[in-house]
C-alpha positions as CSV (number, residue, x, y, z in Angstrom):
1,X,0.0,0.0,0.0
2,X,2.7,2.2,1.0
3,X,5.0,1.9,-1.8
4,X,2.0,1.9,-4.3
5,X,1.2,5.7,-2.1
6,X,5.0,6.7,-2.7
7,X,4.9,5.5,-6.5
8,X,1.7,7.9,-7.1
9,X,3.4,10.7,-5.5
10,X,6.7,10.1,-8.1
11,X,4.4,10.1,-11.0
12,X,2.4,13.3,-9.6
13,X,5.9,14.9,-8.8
14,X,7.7,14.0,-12.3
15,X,4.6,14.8,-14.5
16,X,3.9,18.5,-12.9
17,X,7.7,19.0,-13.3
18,X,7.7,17.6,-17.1
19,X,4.8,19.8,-17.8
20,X,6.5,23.1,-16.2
21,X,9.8,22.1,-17.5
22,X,8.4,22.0,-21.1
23,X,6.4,25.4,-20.3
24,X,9.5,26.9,-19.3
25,X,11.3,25.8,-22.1
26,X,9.1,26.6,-24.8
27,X,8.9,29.5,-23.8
28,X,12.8,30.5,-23.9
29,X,12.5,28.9,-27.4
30,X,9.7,31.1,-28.2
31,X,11.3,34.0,-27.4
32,X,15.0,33.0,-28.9
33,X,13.5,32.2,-32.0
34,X,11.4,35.4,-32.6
35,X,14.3,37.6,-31.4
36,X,16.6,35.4,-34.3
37,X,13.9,35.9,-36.5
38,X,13.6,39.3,-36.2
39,X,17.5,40.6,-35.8
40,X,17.7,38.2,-39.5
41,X,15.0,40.1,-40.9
42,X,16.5,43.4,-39.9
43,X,20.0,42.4,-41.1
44,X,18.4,41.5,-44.6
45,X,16.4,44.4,-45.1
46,X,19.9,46.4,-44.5
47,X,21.6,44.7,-47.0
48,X,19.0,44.8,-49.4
49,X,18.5,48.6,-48.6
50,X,22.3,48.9,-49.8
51,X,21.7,47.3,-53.3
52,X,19.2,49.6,-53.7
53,X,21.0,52.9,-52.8
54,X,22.8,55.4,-55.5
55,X,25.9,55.0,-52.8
56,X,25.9,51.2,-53.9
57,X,25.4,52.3,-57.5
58,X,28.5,54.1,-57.7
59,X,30.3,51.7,-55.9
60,X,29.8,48.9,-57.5
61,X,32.3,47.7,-59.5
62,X,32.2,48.0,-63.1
63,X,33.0,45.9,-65.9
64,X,35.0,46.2,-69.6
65,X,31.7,47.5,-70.8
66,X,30.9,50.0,-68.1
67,X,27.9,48.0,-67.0
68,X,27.3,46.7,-63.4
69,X,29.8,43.3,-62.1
70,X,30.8,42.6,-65.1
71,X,28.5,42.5,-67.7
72,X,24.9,41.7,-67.5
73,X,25.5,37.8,-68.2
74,X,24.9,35.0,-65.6
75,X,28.8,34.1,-64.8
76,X,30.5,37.0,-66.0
77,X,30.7,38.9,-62.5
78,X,31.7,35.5,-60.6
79,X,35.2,36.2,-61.3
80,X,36.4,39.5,-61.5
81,X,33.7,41.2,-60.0
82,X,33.7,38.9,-56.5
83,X,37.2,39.9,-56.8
84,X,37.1,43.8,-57.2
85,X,34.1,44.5,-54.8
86,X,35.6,46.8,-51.7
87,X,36.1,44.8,-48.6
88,X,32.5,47.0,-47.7
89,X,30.4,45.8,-50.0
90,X,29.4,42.4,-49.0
91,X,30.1,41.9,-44.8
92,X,33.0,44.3,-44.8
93,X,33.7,45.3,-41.3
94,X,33.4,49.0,-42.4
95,X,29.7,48.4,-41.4
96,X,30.3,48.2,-37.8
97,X,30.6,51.4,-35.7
98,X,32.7,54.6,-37.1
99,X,32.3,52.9,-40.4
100,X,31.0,53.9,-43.7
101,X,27.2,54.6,-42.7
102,X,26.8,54.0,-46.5
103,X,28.2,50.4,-46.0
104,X,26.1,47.2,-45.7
105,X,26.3,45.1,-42.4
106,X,28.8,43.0,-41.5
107,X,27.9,39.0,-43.0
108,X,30.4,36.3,-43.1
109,X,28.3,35.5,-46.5
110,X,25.8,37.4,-48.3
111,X,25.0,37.9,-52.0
112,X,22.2,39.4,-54.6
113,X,20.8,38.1,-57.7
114,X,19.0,40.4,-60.0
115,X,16.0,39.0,-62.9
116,X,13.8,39.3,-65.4
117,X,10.1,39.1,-64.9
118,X,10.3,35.7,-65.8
119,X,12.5,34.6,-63.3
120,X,15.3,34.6,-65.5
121,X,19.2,35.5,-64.2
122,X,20.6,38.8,-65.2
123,X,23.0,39.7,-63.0
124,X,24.8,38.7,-59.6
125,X,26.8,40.3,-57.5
126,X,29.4,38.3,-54.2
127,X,32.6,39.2,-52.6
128,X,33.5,35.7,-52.7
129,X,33.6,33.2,-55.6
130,X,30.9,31.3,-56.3
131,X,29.8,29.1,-59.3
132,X,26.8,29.9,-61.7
133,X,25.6,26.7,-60.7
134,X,25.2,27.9,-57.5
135,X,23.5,31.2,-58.2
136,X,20.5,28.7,-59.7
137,X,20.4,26.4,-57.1
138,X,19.5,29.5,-54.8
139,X,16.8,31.1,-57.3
140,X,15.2,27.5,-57.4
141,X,14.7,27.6,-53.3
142,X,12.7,31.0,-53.8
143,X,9.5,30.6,-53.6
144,X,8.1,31.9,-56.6
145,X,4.5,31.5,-56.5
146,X,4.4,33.8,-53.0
147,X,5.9,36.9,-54.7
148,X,4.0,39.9,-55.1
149,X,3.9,42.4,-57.6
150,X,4.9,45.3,-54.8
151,X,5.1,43.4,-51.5
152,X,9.0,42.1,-50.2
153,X,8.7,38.4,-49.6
154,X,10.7,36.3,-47.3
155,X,12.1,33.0,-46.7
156,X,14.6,30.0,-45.8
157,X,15.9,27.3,-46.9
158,X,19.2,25.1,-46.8
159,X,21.7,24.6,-49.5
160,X,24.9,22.9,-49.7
161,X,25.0,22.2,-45.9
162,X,24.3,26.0,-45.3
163,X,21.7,27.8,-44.1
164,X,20.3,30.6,-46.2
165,X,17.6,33.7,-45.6
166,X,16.3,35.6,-48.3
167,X,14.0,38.5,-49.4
168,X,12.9,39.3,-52.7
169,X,12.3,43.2,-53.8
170,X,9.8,43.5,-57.0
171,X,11.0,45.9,-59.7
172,X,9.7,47.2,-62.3
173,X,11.2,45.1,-65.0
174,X,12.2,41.7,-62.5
175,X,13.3,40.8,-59.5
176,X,16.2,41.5,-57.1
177,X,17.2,38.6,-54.3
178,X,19.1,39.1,-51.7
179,X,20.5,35.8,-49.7
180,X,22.5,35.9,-46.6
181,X,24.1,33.1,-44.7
182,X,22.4,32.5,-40.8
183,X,23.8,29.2,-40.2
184,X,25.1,30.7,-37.4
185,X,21.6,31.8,-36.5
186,X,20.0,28.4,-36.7
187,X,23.0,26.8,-35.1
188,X,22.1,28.5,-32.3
189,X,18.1,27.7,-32.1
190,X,19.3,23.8,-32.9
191,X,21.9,23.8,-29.9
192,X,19.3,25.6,-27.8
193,X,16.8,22.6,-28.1
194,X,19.6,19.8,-27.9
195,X,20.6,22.1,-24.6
196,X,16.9,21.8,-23.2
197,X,16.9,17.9,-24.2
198,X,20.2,17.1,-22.2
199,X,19.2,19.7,-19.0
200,X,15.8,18.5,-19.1
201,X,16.6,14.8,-18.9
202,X,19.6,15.1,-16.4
203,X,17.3,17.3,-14.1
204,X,14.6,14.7,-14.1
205,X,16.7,11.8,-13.5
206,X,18.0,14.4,-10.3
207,X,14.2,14.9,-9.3
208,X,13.4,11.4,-9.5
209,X,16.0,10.4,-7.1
210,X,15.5,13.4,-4.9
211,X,11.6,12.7,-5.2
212,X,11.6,9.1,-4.4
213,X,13.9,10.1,-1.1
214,X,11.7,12.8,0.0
215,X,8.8,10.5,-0.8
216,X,10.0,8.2,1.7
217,X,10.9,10.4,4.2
218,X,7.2,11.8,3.8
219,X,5.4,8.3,3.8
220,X,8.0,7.1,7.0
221,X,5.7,9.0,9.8
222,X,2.1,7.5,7.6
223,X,3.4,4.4,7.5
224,X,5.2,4.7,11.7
225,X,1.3,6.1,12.6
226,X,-0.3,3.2,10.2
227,X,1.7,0.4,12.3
228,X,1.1,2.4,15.8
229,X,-2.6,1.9,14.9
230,X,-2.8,-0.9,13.9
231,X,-1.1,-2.4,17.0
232,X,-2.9,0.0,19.1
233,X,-6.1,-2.0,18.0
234,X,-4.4,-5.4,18.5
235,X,-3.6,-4.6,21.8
236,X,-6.7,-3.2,23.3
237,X,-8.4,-6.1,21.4
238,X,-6.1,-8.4,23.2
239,X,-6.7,-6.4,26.5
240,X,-10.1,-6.4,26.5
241,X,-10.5,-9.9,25.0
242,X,-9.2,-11.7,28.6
243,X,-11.9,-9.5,30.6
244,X,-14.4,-10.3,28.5
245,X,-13.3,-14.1,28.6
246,X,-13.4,-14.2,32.5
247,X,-16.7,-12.5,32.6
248,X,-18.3,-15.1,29.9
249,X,-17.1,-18.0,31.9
250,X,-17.7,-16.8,35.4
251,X,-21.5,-15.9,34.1
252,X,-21.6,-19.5,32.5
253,X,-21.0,-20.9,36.1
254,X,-23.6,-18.4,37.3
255,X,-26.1,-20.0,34.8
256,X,-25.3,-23.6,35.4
257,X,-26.0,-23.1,39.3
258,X,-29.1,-20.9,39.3
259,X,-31.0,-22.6,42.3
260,X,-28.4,-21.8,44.7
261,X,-27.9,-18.5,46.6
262,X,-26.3,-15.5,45.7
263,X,-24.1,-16.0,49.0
264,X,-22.7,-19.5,47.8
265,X,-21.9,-17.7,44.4
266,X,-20.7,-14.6,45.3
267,X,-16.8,-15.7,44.4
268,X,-18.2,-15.7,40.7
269,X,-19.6,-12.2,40.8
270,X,-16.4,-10.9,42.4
271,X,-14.7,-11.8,39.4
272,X,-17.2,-10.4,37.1
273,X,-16.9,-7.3,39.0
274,X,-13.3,-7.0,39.4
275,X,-12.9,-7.5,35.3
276,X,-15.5,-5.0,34.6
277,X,-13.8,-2.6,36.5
278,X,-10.4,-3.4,34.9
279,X,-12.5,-3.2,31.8
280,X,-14.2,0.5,32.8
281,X,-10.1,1.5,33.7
282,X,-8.8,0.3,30.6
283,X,-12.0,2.4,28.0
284,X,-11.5,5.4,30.5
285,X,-7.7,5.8,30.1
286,X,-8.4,5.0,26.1
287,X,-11.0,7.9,25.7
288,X,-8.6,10.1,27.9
289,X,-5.8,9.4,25.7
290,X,-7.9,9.8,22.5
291,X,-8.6,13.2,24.0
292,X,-5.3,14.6,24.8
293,X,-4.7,13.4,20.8
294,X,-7.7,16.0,19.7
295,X,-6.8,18.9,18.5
296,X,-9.6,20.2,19.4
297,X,-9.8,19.6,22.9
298,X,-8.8,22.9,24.4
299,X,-7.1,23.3,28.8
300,X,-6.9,25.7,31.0
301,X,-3.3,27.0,31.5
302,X,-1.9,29.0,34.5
303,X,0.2,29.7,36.9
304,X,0.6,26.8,39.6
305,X,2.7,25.9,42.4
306,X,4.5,22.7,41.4
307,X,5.7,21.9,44.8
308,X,2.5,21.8,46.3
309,X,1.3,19.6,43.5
310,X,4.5,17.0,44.2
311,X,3.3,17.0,47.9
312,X,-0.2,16.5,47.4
313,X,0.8,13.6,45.8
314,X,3.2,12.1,47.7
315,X,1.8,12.9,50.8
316,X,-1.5,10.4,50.7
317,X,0.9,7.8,48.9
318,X,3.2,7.7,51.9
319,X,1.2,4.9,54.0
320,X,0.7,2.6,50.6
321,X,4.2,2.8,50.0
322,X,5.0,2.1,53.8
323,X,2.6,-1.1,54.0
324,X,4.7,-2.5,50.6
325,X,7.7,-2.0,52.7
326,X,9.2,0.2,50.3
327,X,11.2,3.2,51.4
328,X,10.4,6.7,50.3
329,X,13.0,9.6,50.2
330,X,12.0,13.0,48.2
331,X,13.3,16.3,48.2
332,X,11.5,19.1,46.6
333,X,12.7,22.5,46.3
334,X,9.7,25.3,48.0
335,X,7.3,27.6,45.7
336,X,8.5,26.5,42.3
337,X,6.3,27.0,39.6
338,X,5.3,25.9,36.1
339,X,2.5,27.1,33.7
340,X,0.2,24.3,32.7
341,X,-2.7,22.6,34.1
342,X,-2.7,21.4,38.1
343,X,-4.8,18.8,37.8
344,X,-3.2,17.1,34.9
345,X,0.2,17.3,36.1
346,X,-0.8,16.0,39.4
347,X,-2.0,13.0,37.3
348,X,1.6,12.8,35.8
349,X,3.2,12.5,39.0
350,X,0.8,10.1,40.1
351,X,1.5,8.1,37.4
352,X,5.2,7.8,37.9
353,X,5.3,7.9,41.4
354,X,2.7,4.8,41.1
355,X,5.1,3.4,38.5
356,X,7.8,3.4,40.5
357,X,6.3,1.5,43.5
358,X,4.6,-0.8,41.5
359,X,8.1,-1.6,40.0
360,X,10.7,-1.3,42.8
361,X,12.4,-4.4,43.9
362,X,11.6,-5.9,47.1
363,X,12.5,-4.1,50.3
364,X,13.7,-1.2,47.6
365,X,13.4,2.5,47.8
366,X,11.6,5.4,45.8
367,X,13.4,8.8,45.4
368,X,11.0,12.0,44.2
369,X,13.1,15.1,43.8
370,X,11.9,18.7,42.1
371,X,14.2,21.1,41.6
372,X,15.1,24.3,39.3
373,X,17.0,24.0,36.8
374,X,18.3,27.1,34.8
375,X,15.0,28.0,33.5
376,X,12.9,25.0,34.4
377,X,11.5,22.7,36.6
378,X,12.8,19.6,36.6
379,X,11.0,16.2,38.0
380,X,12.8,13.1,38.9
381,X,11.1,9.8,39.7
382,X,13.7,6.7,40.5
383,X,13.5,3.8,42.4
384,X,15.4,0.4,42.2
385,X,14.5,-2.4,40.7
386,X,15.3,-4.6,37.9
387,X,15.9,-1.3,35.8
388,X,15.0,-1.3,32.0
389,X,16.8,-2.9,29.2
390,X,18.5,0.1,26.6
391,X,16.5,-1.2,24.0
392,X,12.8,-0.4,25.6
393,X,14.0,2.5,26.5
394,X,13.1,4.1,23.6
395,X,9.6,2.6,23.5
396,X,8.1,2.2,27.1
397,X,6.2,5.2,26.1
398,X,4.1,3.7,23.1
399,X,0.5,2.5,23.9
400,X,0.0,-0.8,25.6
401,X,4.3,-1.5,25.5
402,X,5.0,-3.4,28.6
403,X,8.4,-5.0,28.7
404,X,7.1,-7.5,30.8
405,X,3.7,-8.5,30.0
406,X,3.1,-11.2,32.8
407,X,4.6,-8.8,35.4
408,X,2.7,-5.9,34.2
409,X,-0.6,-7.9,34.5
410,X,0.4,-9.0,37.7
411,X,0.7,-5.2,39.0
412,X,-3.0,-4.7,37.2
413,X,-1.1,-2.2,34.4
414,X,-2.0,-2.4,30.7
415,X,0.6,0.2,29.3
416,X,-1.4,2.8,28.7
417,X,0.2,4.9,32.5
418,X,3.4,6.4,30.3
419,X,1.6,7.1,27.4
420,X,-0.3,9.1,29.2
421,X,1.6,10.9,31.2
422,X,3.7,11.7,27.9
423,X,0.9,12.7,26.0
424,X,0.3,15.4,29.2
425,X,3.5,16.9,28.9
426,X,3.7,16.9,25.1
427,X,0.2,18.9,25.4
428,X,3.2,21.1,27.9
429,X,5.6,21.4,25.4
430,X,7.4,19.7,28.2
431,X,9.8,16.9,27.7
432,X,9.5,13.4,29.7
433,X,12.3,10.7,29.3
434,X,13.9,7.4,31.2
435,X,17.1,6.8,31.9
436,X,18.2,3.6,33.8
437,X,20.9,0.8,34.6
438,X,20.1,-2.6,34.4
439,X,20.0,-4.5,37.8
440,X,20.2,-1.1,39.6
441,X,16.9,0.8,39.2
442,X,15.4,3.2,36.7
443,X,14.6,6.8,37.5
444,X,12.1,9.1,35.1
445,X,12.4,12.7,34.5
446,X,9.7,15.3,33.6
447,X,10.9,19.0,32.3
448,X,8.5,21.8,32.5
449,X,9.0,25.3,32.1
């Protein structure tokens, strides 16, 4: 049950994360790619604002027969006109600041093909060389059907391992592209999502194993409080079950001897009454304890003298400790006092002090001492005995724990006195703990404040 509880929570945990994870992300993709977009966009209207400028006209270099490259033909300005075009023409760094304002921007490759109304080459112009062949490949990747008769028209596409933007300027007799190179530019949106893929996967493997521990550090108290119930109702089942089996039987003797007297059958009704009142104990100290555990239930804290509480304790316990031939020793430091509830604390006391007599070896003593302790009050309750073992140490507190079940039942206990009493200083914020040596004696201390 548990592990199918922590295995629900993973999924709920990884899945919200995937889904912000992919928000986030898509997001910063989002944005990259419309900032890429639109810095490309700018850079290409700039250089096809150049080719269109007298400053570029004059520039420009000019062939044998005066006209623009090198002629009008396809592949006549591959060659010498790549070659004479200033180092501004086409990505120059003249183009950056305290440059030519005239000069286009800087472009590790950019060119311009110029055509007929049928889509036919007329002229190119490159700073670097580049085969005729190539000049068609990139008018075939235009897409002609899209251009207007006024309107620019953009696009992409890849050529040669290379990434290519383009815009196409209508004129009057043709067309004028103008391609530059953002391989760079898409490098960077590819890298960007192979970046997300490797973060995004690394940090879920890292939330997975920091989920699953948190997961069980979050189920550890469920599953602790699932157990403590579930033994809690084994034991009170088991407590009540040998009661109820004593009453049964003694009632079936009743039954099978109904002529004779009530005197001559009085031994049987003793024991019925002695187990229902073991029985009325044992619900009373439950519905207590279920009390302290609400919330809801609310006390009335004050001021209090704590010393007069450990004496009106001790005192009326003095001649049942006496006739058990125990002796009793206390020293309790005058007018201490705590905030908290009299009449609980007084219960506390009595339920160690009881404890400790109940437990103390034959012939064995009972020590009670209250005194202040920097800002405290601190209650000690020892006596000797057979002590407790290190390992219930830890434990004697829990509902119904005895470490000695026989010996407990023997005293009349049922292991419900501790968890009271530390359920009454928890309510406190107090602190209540054992210490002991085995074969010497245990003593139990209370802090309140």
């Amino acid at each position: 049950m548990f592990k199918k509880l922590r295995n629900r929570f993973l999924i709920v945990n990884l899945v919200s994360i995937s889904i912000m994870m992919l928000v986030a992300f898509a997001t910063i993709y989002t944005i990259t790619y419309q900032n890429v977009q639109r810095e490309t966009s700018m850079e290409l209207y700039k250089v096809s604002d150049f080719y269109h400028s007298p400053y570029n006209s004059s520039k420009m270099p000019r062939g044998e027969d005066g006209g623009m490259g090198a002629g009008s033909g396809t592949g006549s300005s591959t060659g010498s006109g790549s070659e004479s075009l200033p180092s501004n023409a086409m990505g120059g760094d003249n183009g950056g600041p305290g440059g030519d304002p005239n000069s286009p921007p800087a472009r590790s490759v950019s060119f311009m093909i110029k055509t007929d109304d049928q889509w036919k080459i007329t002229d190119t112009h490159s700073r670097f060389d580049m085969e005729d062949t190539f000049y068609t490949e990139a008018l075939q990747k235009v897409d002609q059907n899209k251009v207007g008769d006024s309107e620019r028209q953009t696009g992409q596409f890849a050529l040669d391992g290379t990434d290519w933007a383009y815009v196409v300027d209508p004129s009057g007799d043709g067309h004028m592209i103008v391609f530059i190179d953002v391989t760079a530019q898409q490098g960077i949106l590819t890298n960007l999502i192979y970046t997300f893929a490797i973060v995004g996967l690394v940090m879920l493997i890292v939330i997975y194993f920091l989920s699953r521990y948190f997961a069980n550090r979050s189920i550890a108290p469920v599953r602790e409080a699932f157990e403590k119930q579930k033994q809690f109702i084994g034991d009170a089942s088991h407590e009540l079950k040998t009661p109820l089996a004593i009453i049964n039987t003694n009632a079936d003797v009743l039954l099978a001897n109904q002529e004779d007297t009530i005197a001559n059958q009085a031994k049987w009704l003793h024991y019925i009454k002695s187990e229902t009142e073991r029985m009325t104990g044992l619900t009373n100290d439950l519905l207590y304890l279920t009390q302290m555990d609400d919330s809801r239930s609310t006390m009335i804290h004050a001021k209090f003298n704590m010393s007069d509480a450990v004496e009106s304790i001790i005192l009326p316990m003095e001649a049942v400790i006496f006739e058990k031939n125990i002796s009793l020793d206390y020293n309790i430091e005058p007018n201490l006092t705590v905030h908290g509830n009299s009449e609980q604390i007084k219960q506390v006391i009595l339920i160690l002090l009881d404890n400790a007599v109940k437990y103390s070896g034959p012939k064995g003593s009972v020590n009670v001492t209250l005194q202040k302790q920097n800002n405290d009050v601190m209650l000690a309750v020892s006596n000797t005995g057979e002590g407790i073992a290190p390992e219930h140490l830890d434990r004697i507190f829990d509902r119904f724990y005895r470490t000695d079940s026989s010996r407990a039942r023997k005293h009349g206990g049922h292991g419900l006195g501790l968890a009271i009493a530390r359920s009454i200083v928890d309510q406190h914020k107090g602190e209540v703990y054992a210490r002991s040596v085995v074969g010497e004696g245990a003593t139990f201390y209370v802090r309140l404040s």
